[in-house]
C-alpha positions in Angstrom: 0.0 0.0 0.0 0.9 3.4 -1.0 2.6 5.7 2.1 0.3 9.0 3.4 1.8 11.8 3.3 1.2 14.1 5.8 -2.4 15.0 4.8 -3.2 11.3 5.0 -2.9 11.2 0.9 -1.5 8.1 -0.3 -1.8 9.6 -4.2 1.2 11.2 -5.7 1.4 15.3 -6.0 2.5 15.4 -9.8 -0.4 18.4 -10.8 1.5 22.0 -10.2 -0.3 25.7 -10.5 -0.9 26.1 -14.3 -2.3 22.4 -14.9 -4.6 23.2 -11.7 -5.8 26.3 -13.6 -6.6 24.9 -17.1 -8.3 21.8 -15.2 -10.8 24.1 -13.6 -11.3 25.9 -16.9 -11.5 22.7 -19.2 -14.1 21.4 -17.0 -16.0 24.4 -16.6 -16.4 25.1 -20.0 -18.2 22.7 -21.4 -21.8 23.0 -23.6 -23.1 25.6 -21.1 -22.0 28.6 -23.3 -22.8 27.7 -26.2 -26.2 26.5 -25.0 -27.4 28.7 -22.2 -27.0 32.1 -23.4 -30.5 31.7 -25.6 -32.1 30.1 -22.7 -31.1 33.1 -20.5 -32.5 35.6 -23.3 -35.9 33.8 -24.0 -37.0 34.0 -20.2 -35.4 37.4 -19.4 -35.8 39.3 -22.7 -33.5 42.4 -22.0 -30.0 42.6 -22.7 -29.5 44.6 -19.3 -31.3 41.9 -17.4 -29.2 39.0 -19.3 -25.8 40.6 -18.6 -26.8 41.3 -15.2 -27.7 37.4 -14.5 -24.3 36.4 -16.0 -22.2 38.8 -13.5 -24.1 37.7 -10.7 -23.5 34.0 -11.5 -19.9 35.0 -12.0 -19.5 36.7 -8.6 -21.3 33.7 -6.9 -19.3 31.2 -8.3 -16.3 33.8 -7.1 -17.4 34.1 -3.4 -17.7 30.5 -3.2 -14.1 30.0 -5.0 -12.6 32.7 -2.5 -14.5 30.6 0.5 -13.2 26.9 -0.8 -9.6 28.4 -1.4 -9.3 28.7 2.5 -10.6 25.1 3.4 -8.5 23.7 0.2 -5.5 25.3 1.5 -6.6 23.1 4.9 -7.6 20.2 3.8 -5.7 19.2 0.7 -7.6 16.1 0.3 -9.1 14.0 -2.5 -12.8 14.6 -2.7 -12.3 18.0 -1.7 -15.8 19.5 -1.1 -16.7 15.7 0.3 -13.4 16.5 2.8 -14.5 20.1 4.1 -17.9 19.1 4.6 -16.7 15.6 6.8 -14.6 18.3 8.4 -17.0 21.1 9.3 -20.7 19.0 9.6 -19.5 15.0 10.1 -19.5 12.1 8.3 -23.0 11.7 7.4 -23.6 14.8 5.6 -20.1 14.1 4.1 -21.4 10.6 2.6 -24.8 12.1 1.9 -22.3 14.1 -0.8 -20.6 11.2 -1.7 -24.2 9.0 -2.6 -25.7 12.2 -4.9 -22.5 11.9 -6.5 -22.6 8.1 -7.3 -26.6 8.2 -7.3 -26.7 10.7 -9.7 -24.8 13.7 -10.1 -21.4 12.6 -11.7 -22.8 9.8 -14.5 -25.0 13.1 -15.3 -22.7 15.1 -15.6 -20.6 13.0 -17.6 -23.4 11.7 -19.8 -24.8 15.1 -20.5 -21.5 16.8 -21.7 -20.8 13.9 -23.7 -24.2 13.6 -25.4 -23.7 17.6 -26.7 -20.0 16.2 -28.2 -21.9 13.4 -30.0 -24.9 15.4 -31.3 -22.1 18.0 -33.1 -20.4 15.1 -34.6 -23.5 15.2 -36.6 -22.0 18.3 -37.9 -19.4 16.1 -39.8 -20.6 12.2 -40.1 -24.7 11.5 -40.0 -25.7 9.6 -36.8 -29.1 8.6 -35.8 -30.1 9.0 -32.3 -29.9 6.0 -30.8 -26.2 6.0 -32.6 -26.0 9.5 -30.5 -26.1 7.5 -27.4 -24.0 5.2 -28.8 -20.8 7.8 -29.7 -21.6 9.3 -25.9 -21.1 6.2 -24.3 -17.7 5.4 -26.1 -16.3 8.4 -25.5 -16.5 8.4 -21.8 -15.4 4.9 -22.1 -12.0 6.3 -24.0 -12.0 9.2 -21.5 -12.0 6.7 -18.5 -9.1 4.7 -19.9 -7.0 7.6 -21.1 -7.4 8.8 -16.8 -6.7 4.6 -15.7 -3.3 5.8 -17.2 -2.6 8.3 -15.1 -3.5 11.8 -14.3 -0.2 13.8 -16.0 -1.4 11.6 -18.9 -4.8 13.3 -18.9 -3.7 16.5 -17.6 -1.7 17.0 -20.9 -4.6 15.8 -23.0 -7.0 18.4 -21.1 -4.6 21.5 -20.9 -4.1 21.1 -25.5 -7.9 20.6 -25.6 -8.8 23.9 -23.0 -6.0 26.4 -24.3 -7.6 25.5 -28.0 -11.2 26.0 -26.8 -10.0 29.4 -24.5 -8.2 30.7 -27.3 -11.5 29.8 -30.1 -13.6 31.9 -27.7 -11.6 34.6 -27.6 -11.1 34.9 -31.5 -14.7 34.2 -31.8 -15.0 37.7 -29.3 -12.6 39.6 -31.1 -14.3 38.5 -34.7 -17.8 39.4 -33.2 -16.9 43.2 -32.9 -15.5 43.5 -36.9 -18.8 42.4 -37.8 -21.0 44.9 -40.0 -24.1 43.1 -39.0 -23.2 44.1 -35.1 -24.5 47.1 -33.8 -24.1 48.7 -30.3 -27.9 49.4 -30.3 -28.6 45.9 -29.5 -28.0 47.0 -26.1 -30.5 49.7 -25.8 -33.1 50.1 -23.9 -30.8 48.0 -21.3 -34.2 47.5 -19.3 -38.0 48.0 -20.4 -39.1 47.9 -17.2 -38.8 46.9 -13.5 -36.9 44.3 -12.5 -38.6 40.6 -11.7 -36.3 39.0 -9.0 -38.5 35.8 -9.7 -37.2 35.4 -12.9 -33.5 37.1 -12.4 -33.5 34.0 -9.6 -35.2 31.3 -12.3 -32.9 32.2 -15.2 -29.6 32.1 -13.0 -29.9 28.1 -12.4 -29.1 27.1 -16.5 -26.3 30.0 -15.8 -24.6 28.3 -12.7 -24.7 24.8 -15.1 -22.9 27.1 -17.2 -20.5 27.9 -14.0 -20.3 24.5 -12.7 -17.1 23.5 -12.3 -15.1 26.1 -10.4 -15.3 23.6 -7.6 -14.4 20.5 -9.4 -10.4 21.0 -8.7 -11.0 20.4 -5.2 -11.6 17.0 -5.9 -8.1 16.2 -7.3 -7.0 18.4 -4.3 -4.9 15.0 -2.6 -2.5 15.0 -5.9 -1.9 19.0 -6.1 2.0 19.7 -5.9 2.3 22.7 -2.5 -1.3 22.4 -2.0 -1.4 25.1 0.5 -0.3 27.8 -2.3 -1.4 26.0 -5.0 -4.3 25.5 -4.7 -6.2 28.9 -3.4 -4.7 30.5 -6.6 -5.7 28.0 -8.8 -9.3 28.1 -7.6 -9.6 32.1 -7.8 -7.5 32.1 -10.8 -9.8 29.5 -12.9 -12.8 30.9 -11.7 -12.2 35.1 -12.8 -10.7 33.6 -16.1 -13.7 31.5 -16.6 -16.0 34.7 -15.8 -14.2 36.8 -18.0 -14.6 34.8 -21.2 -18.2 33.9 -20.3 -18.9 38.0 -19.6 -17.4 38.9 -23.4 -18.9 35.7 -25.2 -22.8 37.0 -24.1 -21.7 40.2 -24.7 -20.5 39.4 -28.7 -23.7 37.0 -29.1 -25.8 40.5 -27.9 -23.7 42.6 -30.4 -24.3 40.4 -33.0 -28.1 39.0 -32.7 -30.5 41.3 -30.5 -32.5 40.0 -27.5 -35.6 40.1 -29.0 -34.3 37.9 -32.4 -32.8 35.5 -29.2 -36.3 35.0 -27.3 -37.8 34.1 -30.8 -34.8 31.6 -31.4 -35.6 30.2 -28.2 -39.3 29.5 -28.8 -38.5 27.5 -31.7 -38.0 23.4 -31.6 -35.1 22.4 -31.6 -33.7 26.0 -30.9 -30.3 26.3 -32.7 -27.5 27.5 -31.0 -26.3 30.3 -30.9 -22.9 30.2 -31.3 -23.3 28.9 -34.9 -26.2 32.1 -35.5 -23.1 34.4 -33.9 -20.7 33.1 -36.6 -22.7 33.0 -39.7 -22.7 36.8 -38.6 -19.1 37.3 -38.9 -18.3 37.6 -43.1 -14.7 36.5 -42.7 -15.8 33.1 -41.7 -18.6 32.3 -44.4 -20.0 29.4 -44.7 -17.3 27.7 -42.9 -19.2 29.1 -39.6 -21.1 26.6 -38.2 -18.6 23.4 -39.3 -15.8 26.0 -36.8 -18.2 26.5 -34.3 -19.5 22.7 -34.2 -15.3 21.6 -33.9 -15.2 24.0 -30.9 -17.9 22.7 -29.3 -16.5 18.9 -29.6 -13.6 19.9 -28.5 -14.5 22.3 -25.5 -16.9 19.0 -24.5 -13.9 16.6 -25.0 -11.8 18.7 -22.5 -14.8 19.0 -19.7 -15.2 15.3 -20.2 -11.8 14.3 -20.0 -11.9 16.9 -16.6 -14.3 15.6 -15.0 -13.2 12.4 -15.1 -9.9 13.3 -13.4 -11.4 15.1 -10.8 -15.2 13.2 -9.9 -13.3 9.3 -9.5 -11.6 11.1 -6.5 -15.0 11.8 -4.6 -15.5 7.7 -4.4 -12.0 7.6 -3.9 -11.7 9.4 -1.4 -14.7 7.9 0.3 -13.5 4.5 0.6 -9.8 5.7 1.7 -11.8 7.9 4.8 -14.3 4.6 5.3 -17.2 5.8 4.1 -17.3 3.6 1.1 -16.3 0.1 0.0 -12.3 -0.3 0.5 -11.8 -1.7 -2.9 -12.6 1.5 -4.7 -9.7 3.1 -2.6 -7.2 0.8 -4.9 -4.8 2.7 -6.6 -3.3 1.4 -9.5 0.5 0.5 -9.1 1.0 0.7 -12.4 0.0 3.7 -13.2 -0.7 5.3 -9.8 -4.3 6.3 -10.3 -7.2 5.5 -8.5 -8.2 2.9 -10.8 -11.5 1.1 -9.3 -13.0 4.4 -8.8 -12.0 5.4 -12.5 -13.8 2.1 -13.7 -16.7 2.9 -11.2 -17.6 6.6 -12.8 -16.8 5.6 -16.2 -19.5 2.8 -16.1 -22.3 4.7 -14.7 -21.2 7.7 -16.7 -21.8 5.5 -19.5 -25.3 3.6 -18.1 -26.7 7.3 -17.3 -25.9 8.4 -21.3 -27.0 4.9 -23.2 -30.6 5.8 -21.1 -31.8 9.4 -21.1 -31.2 12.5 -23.1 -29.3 15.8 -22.6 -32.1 17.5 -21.1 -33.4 14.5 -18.3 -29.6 14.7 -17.6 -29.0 18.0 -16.8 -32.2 18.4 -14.9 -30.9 15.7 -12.6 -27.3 17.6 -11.9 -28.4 21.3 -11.8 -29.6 21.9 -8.3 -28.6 18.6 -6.8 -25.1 20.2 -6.4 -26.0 23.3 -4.7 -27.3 22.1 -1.0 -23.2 20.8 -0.8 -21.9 24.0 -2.3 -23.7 25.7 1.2 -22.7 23.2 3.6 -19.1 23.1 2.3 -19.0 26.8 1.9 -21.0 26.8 5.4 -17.9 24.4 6.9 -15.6 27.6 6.7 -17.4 28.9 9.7 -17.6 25.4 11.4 -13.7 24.8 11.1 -12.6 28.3 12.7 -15.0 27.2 15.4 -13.7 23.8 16.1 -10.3 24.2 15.0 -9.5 28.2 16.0 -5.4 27.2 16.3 -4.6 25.6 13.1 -2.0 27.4 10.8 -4.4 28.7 7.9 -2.2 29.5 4.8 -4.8 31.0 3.3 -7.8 33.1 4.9 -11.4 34.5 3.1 -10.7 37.8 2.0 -13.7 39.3 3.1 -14.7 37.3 5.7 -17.5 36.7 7.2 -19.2 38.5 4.3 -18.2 36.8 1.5 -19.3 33.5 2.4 -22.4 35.1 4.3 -23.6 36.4 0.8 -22.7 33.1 -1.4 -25.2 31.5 1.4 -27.5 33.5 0.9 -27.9 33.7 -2.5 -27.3 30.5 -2.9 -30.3 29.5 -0.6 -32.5 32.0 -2.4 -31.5 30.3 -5.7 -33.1 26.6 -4.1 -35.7 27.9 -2.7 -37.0 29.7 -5.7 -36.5 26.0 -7.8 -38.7 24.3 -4.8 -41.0 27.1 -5.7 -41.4 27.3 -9.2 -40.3 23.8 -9.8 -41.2 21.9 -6.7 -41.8 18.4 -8.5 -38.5 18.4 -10.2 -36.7 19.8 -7.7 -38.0 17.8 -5.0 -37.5 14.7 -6.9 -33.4 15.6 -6.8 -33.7 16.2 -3.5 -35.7 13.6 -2.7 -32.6 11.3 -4.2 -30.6 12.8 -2.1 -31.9 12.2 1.9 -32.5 8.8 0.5 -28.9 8.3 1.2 -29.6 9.2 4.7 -30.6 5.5 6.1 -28.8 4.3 3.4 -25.9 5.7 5.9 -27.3 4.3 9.2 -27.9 0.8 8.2 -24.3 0.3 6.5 -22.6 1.8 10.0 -24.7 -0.4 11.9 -23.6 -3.3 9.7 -19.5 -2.1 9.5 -20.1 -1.4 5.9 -18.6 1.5 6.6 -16.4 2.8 9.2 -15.5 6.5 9.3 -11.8 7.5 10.4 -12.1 10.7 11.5 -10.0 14.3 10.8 -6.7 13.8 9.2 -4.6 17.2 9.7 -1.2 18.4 8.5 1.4 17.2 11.8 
């Protein structure tokens, strides 16, 4: 068996600051933004109100980054979020994180990102649905193997793919505004009328899919090279880069199509998307447009596949190496030094979830299951400076206690609006989720599982 280092980690610390970064951006930019942007417009209808929604997911996905860089810095564990929730609220709301994640939220994840590569290969070679599902499946089947051979392996494979994708976005920015058919008036009247917090709150959940991801890194956090220093800038770093592009992408798609064209694109079935409607746009490109637009999208899905699976294995990972989960998924491979059951274990329901349902009855399961964890792990920050005042803190909240008192917030508002507006949905998720609660009781009672405790830096 692998030795611990002094965080308990028995996996090696190959991943250094830059890799960390593009990690965090590969997986966060996925479909979303290519996707969500006309979703946003048809249920808000302004361009002030749409921009506004985007900044305010960006500086809640901030806050929360700025929150997690202090516990990361801690706890520089695999599982991350799974780690500072065991720390700050126990082990049952700990594993309650660690069943949404194998019950549904990862092999959704997976399965919906892959299904948006598979429907742009259509782009280039016909494919009937059910062959949709088919090309979905095999690529997170690829994707798992290419992370069984190690993480630098599919670090490298993930850092070509997101600096490709970064650098199309940009170009695709900087293309938008030498269009003739863009015009600055798109963006007047910035609002019509008063604003509707109901449906600012409503429009920001497809945003934060958009988002998702600034935590992901933390999962990987146990092989992070100088974790306390590492880590905290990675997490802030990825996250303003990632709000950045997303901030000048909706604001080229507003110079180029107005609003009001977007909500009638959105009422349409299938809508299209409106990346490739932002490109046909731009005459230097042509007809060439929407064959570009459709290779950035593979690609940009190929690099938040292939970052998810590095990071969401080390959840059940780490699980079974703190006793909250079957031992054997805690093997690491001594080959190749990866956690390999746990590898095999999210590539196959990654690939049971896609061969089964459709992008849409995927995302709806992920969306707001996630969130409850992002409060209590945000919500742990508070818990560990209570419980552990004396331990060295490389890294504190800037801002604190406000900044993680306003992510809760909002973030509570955002869930409680879904149970509103949404409740069967919503409480469905939800519903998935305290399942795992005697789930928990009755493996403890039969020493299925066996929680160790806190390991801290000595």
């Amino acid at each position: 068996m692998a030795e611990r280092d002094s965080w308990g980690e028995r996996l090696p610390r190959t991943v250094g600051l830059l890799p960390a970064v593009l990690v965090l951006v590969g997986i966060t930019i996925g479909s979303g933004i290519f996707r969500v942007p006309l979703t946003v417009a048809g249920r808000l209808g302004e361009p002030g109100s749409v921009l506004l929604v985007w900044v305010f997911g960006g500086v809640l996905a901030l806050l929360g980054a700025l929150t997690l860089a202090e516990l990361a810095a801690l706890f520089p564990r695999s599982g991350g979020v799974f780690a500072y929730i065991e720390e700050g609220f126990g082990p049952m709301p700990a594993f309650l994180f660690g069943w949404s994640q194998l019950a549904v939220l990862r092999a959704s994840a997976l399965g919906g990102i892959s299904t948006i590569f598979a429907e742009y290969l259509r782009q280039f070679v016909p494919l009937t649905a059910a062959q949709v599902h088919y090309v979905a499946a095999a690529l997170i089947a690829t994707v798992g193997t290419l992370n069984y051979l190690g993480v630098q392996r599919a670090a490298v494979v993930t850092n070509f793919a997101t600096i490709l994708k970064y650098g199309a976005l940009v170009l695709l920015v900087a293309l938008a505004f030498t269009s003739s058919s863009g015009s600055v008036n798109n963006f007047s009247p910035a609002f019509s009328g008063a604003l509707s917090l109901s449906a600012l709150a409503t429009a920001i959940v497809p945003v934060m899919w958009a988002y998702d991801g600034w935590a992901d890194l933390s999962f990987m956090s146990g092989e992070i090279k100088d974790p306390a220093r590492t880590l905290p800038r990675a997490l802030i770093m990825g996250t303003l880069a990632i709000i950045a592009i997303y901030l000048l992408v909706n604001v080229a798609y507003i110079y180029l199509i107005p609003v009001p064209e977007m909500v009638s694109m959105a009422g349409t079935t299938p809508p299209p998307l409106i990346a490739a409607t932002a490109a046909s746009r731009i005459p230097i490109l042509g007809s060439a447009g929407a064959g570009i637009i459709a290779a950035v999208v593979m690609i940009s899905t190929f690099s938040s596949v292939n970052g998810t699976m590095m990071t969401s294995p080390r959840i059940f990972f780490g699980m079974a190496d703190r006793g909250l989960f079957f031992p054997a998924i805690a093997r690491i491979s001594p080959r190749f030094k990866s956690p390999s059951t746990a590898i095999f274990l999210a590539t196959g329901l990654g690939v049971v979830y896609v061969l089964f349902n459709d992008f849409q009855q995927l995302a709806d399961k992920f969306v707001l299951g996630i969130w409850p964890f992002y409060i209590l792990a945000v919500g742990a920050v508070f818990m560990v400076r209570r419980k552990q005042p004396d331990l060295p803190r490389p890294y504190r909240v800037v801002g604190y206690p406000f900044v993680p008192i306003i992510f809760l917030l909002a973030s509570t508002g955002m869930i409680v609006n879904a149970l509103m507006t949404d409740p069967k949905n919503t409480g469905i998720t939800f519903g998935i989720i305290l399942a795992g609660i005697p789930v928990f009781y009755v493996a403890r009672a039969m020493g299925k599982i066996n929680p160790v405790g806190g390991v801290k830096k000595g």
